[in-house]
PDB file of the backbone (N, CA, C, O) and the ligand in Angstrom, with CONECT records:
HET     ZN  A 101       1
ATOM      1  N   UNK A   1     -58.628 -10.882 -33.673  1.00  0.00           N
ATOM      2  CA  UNK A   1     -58.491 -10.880 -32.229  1.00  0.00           C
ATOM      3  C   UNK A   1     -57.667  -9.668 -31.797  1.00  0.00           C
ATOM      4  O   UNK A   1     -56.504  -9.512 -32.169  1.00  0.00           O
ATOM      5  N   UNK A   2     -58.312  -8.822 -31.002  1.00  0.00           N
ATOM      6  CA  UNK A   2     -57.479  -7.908 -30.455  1.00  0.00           C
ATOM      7  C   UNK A   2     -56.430  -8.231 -29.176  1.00  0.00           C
ATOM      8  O   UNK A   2     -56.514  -9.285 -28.546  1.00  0.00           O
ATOM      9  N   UNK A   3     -55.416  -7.174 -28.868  1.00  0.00           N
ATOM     10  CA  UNK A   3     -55.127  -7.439 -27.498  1.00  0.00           C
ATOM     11  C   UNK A   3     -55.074  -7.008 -26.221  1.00  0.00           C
ATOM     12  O   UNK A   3     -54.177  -6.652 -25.457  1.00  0.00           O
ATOM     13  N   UNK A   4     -56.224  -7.121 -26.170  1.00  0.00           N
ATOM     14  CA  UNK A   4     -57.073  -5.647 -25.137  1.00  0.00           C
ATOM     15  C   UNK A   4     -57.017  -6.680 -23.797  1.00  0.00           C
ATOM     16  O   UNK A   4     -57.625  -7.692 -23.450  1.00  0.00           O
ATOM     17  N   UNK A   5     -56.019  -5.901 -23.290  1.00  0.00           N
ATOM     18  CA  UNK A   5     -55.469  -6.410 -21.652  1.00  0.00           C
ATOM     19  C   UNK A   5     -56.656  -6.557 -20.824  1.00  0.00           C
ATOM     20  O   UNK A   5     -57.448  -5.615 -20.856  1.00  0.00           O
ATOM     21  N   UNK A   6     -56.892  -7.416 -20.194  1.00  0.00           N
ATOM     22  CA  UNK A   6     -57.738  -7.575 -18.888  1.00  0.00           C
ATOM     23  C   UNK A   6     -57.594  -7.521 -17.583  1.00  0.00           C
ATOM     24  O   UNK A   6     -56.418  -7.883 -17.546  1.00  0.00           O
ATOM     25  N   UNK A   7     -57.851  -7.365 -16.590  1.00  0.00           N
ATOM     26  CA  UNK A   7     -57.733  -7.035 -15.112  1.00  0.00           C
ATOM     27  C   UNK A   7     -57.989  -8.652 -14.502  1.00  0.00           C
ATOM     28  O   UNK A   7     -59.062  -9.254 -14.565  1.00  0.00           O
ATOM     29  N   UNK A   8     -56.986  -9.061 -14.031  1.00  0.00           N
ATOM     30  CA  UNK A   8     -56.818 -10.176 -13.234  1.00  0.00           C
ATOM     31  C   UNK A   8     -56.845 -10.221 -11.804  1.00  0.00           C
ATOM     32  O   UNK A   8     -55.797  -9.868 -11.263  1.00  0.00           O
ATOM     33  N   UNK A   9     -58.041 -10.661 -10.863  1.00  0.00           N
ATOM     34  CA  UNK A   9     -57.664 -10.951  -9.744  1.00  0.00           C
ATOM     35  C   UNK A   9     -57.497 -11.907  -9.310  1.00  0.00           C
ATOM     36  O   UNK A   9     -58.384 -12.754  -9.200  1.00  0.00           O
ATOM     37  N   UNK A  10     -56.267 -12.064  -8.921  1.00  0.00           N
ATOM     38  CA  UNK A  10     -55.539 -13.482  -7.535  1.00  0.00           C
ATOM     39  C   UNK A  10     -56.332 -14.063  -6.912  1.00  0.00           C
ATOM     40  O   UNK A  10     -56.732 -13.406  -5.951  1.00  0.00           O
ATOM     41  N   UNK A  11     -56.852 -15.222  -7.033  1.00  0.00           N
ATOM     42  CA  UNK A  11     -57.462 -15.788  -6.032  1.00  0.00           C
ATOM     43  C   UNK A  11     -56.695 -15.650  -4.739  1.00  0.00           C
ATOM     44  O   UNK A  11     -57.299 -15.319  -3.719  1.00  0.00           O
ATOM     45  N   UNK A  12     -55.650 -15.841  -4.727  1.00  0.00           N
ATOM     46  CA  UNK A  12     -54.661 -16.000  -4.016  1.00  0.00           C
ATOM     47  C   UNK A  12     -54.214 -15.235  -2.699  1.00  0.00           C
ATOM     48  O   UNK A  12     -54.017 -15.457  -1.504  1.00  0.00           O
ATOM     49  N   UNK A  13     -54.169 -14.112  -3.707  1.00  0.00           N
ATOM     50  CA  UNK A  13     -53.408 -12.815  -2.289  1.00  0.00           C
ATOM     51  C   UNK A  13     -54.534 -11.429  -2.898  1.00  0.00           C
ATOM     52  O   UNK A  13     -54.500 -10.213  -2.706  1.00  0.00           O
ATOM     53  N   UNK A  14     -55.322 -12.181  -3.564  1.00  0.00           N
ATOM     54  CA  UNK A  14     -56.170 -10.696  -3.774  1.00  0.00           C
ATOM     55  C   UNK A  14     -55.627  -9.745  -4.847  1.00  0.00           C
ATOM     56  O   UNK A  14     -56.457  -9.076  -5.463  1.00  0.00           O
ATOM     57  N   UNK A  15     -54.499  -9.628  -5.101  1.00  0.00           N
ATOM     58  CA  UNK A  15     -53.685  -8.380  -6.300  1.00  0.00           C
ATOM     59  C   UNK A  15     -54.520  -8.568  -7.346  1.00  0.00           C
ATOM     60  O   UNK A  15     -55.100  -9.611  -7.649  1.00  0.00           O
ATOM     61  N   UNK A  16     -54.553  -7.693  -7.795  1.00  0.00           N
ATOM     62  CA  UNK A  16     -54.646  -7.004  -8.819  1.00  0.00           C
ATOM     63  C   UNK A  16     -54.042  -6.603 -10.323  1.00  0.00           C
ATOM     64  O   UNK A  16     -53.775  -5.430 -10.583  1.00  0.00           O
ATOM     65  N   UNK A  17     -53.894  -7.427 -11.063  1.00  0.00           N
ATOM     66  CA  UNK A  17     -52.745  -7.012 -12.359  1.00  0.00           C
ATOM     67  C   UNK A  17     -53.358  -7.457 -13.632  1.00  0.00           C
ATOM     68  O   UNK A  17     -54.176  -8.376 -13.673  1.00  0.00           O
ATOM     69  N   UNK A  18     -52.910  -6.722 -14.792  1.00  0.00           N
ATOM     70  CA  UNK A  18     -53.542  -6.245 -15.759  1.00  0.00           C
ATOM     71  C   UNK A  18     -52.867  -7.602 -16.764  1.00  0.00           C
ATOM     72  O   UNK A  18     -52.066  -8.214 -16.057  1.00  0.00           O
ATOM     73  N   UNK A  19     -52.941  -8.085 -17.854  1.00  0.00           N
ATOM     74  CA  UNK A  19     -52.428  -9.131 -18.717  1.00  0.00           C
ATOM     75  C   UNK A  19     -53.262  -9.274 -20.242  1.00  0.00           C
ATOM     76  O   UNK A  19     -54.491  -9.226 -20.289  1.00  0.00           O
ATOM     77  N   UNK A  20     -52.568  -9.420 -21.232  1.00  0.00           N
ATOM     78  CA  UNK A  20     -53.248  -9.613 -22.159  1.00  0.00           C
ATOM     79  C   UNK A  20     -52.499 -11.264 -23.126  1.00  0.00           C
ATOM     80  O   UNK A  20     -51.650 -12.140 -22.960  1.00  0.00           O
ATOM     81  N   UNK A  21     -53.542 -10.819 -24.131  1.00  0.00           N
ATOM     82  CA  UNK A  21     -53.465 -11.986 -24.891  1.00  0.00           C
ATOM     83  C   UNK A  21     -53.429 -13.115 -23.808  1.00  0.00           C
ATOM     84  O   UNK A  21     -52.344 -13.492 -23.367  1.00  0.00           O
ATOM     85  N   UNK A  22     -54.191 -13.464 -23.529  1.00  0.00           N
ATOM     86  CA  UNK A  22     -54.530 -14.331 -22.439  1.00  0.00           C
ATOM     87  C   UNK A  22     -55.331 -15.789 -23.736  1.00  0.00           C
ATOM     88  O   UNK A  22     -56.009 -15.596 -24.745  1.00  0.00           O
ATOM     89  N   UNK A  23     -54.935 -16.919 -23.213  1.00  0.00           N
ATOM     90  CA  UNK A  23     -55.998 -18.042 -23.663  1.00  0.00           C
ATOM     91  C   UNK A  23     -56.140 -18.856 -22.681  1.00  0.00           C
ATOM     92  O   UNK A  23     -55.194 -19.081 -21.927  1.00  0.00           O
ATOM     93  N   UNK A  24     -57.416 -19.471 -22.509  1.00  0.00           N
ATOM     94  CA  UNK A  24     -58.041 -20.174 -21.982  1.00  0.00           C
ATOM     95  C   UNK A  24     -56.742 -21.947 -21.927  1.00  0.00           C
ATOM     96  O   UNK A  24     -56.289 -22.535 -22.909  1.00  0.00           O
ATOM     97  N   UNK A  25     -56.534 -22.271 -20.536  1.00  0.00           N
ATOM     98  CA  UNK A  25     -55.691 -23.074 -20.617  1.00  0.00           C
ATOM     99  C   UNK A  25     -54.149 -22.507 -20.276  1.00  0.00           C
ATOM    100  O   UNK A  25     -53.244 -23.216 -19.836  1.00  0.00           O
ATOM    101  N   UNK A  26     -54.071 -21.411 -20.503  1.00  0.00           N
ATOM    102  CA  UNK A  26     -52.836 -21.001 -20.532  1.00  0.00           C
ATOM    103  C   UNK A  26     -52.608 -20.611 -18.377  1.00  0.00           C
ATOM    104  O   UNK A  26     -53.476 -20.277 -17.570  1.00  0.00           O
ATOM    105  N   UNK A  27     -51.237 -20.841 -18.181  1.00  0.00           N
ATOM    106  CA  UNK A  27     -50.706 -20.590 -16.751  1.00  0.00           C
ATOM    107  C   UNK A  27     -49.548 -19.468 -16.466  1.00  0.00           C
ATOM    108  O   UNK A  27     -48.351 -19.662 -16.676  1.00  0.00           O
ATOM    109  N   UNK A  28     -50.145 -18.195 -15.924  1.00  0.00           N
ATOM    110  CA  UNK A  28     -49.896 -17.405 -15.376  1.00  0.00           C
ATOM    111  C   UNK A  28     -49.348 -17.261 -14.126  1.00  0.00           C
ATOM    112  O   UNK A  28     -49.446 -18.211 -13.350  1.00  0.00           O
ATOM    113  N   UNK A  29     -48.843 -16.349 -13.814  1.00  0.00           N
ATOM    114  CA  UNK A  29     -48.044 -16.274 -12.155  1.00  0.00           C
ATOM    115  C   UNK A  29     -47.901 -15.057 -11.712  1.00  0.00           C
ATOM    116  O   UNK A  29     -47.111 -14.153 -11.980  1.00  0.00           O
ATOM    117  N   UNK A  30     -48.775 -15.165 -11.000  1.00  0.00           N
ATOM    118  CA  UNK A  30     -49.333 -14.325 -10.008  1.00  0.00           C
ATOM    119  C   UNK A  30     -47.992 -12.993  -9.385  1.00  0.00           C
ATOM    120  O   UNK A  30     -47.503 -13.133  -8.264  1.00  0.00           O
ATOM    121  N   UNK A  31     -47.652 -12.025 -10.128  1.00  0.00           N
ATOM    122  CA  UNK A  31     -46.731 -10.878  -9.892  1.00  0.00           C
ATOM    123  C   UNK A  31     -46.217 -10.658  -8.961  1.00  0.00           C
ATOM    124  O   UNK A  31     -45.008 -10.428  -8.944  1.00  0.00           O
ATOM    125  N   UNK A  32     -47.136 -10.656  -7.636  1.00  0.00           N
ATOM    126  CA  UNK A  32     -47.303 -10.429  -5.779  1.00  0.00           C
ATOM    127  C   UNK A  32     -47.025 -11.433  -5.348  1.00  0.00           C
ATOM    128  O   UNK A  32     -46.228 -11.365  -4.412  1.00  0.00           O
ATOM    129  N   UNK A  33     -47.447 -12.701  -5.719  1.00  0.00           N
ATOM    130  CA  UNK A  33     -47.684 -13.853  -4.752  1.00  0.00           C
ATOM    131  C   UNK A  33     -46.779 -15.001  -5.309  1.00  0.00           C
ATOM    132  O   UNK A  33     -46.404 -15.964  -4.641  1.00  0.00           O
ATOM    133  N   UNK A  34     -46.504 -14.789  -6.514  1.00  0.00           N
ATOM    134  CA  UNK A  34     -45.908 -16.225  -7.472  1.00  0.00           C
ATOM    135  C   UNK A  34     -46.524 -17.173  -7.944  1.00  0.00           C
ATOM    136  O   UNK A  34     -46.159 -17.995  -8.785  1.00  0.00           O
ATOM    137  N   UNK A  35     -47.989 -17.018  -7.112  1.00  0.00           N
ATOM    138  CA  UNK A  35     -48.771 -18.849  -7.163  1.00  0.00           C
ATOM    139  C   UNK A  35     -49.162 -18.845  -8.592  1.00  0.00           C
ATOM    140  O   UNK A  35     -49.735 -17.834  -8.998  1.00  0.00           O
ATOM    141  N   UNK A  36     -48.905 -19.981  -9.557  1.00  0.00           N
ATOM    142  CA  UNK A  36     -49.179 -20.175 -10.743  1.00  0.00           C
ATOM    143  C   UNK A  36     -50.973 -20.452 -10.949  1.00  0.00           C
ATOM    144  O   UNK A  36     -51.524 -21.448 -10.480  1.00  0.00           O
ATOM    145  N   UNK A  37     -51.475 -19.717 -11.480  1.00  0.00           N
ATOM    146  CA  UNK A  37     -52.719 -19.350 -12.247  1.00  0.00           C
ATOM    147  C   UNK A  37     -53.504 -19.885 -13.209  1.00  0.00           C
ATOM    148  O   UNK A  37     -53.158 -19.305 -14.237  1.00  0.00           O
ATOM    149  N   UNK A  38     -54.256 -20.560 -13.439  1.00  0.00           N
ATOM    150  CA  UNK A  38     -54.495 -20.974 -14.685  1.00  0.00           C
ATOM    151  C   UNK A  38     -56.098 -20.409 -15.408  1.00  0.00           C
ATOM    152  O   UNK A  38     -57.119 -20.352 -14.721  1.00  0.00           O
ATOM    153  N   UNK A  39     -56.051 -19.933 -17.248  1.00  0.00           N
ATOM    154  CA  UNK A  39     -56.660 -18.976 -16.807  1.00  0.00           C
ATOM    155  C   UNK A  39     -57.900 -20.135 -17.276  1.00  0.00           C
ATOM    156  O   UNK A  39     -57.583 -21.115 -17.950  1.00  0.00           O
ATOM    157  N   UNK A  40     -59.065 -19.942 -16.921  1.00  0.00           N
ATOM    158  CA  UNK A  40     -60.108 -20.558 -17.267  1.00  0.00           C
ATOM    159  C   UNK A  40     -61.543 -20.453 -18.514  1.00  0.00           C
ATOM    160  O   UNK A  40     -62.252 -21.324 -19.018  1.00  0.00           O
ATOM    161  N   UNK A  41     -61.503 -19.132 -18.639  1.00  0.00           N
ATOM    162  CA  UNK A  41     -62.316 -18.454 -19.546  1.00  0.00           C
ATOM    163  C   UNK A  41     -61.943 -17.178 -19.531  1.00  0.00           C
ATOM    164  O   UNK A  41     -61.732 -16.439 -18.570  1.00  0.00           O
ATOM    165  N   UNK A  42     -61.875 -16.965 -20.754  1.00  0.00           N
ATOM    166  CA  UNK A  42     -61.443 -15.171 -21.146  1.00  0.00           C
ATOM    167  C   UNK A  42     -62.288 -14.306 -21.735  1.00  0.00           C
ATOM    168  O   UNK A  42     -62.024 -13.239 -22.288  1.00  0.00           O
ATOM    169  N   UNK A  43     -63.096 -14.725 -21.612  1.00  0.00           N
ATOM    170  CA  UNK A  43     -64.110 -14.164 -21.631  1.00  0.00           C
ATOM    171  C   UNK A  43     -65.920 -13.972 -21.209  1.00  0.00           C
ATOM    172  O   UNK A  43     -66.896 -14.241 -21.910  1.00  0.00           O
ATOM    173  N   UNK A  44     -65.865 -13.475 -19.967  1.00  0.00           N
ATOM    174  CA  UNK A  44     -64.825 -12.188 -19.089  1.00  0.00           C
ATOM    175  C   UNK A  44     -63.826 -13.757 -18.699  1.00  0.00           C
ATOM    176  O   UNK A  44     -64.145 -14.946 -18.712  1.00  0.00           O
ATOM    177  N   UNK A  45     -62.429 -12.983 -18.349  1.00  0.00           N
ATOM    178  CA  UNK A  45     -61.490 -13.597 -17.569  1.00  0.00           C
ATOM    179  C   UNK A  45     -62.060 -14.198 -17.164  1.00  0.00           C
ATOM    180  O   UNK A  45     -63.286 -14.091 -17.211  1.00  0.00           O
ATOM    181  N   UNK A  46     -61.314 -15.300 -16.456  1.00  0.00           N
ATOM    182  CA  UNK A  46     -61.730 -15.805 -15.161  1.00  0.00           C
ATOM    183  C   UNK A  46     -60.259 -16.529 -14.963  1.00  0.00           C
ATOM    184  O   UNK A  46     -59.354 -16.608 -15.793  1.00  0.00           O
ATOM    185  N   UNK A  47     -60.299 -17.112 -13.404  1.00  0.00           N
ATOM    186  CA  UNK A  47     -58.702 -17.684 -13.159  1.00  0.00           C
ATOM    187  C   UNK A  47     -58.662 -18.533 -11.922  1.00  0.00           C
ATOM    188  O   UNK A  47     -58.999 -17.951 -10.891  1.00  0.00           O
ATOM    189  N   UNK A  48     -58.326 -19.762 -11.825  1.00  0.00           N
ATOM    190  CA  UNK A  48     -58.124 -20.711 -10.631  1.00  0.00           C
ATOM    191  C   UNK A  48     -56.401 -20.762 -10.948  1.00  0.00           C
ATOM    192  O   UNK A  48     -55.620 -20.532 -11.872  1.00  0.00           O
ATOM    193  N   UNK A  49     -56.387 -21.407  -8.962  1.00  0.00           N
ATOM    194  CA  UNK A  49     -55.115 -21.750  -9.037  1.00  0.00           C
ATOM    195  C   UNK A  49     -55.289 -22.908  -9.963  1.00  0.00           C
ATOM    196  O   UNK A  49     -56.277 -23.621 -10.139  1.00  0.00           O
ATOM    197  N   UNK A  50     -53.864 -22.941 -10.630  1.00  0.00           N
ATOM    198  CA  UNK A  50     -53.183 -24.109 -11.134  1.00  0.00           C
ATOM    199  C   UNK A  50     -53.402 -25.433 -10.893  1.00  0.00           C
ATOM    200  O   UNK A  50     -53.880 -25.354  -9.762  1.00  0.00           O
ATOM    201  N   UNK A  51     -53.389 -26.609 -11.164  1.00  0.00           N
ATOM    202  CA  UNK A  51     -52.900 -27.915 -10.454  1.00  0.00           C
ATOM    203  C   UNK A  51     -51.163 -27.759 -10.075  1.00  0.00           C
ATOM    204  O   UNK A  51     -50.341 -26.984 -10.561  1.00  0.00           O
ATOM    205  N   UNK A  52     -51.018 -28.665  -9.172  1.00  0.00           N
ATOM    206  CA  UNK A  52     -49.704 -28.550  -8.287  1.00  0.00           C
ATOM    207  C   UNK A  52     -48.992 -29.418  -9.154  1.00  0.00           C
ATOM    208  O   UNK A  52     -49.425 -30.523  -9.481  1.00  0.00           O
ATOM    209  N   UNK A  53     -48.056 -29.011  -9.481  1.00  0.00           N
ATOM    210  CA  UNK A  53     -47.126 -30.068 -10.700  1.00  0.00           C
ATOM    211  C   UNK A  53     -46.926 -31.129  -9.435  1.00  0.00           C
ATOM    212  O   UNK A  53     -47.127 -30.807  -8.263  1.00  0.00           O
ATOM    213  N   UNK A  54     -46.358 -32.872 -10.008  1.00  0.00           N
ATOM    214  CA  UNK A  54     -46.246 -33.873  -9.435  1.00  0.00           C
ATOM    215  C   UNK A  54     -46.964 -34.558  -9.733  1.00  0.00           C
ATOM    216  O   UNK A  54     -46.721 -35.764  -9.710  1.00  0.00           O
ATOM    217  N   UNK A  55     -48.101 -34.079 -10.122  1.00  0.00           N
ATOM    218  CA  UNK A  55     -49.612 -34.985 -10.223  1.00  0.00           C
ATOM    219  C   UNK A  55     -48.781 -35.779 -11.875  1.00  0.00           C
ATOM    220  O   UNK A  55     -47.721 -35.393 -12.368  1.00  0.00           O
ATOM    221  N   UNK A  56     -49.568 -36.791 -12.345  1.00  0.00           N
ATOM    222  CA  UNK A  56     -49.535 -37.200 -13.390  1.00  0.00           C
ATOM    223  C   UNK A  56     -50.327 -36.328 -14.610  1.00  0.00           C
ATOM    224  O   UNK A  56     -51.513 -36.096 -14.371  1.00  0.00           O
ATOM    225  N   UNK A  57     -50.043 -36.062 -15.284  1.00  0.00           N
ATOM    226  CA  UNK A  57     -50.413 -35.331 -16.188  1.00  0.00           C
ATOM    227  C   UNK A  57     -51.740 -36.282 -17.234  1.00  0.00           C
ATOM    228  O   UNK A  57     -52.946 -36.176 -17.457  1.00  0.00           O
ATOM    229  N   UNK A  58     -51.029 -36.853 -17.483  1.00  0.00           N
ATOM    230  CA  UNK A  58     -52.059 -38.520 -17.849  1.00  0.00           C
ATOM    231  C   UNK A  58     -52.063 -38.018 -19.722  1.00  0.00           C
ATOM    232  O   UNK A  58     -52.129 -38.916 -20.561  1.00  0.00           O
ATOM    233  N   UNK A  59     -52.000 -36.821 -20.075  1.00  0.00           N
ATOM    234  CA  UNK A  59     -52.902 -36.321 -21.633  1.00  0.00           C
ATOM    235  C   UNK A  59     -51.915 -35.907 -22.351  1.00  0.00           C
ATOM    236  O   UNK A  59     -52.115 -35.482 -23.488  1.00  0.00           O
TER     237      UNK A  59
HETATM  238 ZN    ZN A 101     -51.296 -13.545  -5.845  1.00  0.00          ZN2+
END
């Protein structure tokens, strides 16, 4: 596995920022905006907001 950074865009506020070693599952935060990220598939990237902590986790 290499660690060849990818280009992330914010759902959020739109920015733009670069990140590597990324895994699927893993939660990111958004540089510009703060809003926590979660990434969805890495290949290509992809990224939704987060769930809002509070919720029950249940797993
Ligand atoms: Zn943002």
């Amino acid at each position: 596995m290499s660690a060849t950074a990818s280009m992330i865009e914010c759902p959020e506020c739109g920015a733009s920022f670069e990140a590597s070693g990324l895994e699927a599952g893993e939660i990111i935060v958004c540089p510009e905006c703060g809003v926590e990220l979660e990434i969805l598939t890495v290949n290509p990237v992809t990224v939704g907001l987060a769930p809002e902590e509070g919720e029950d986790w249940g797993e």
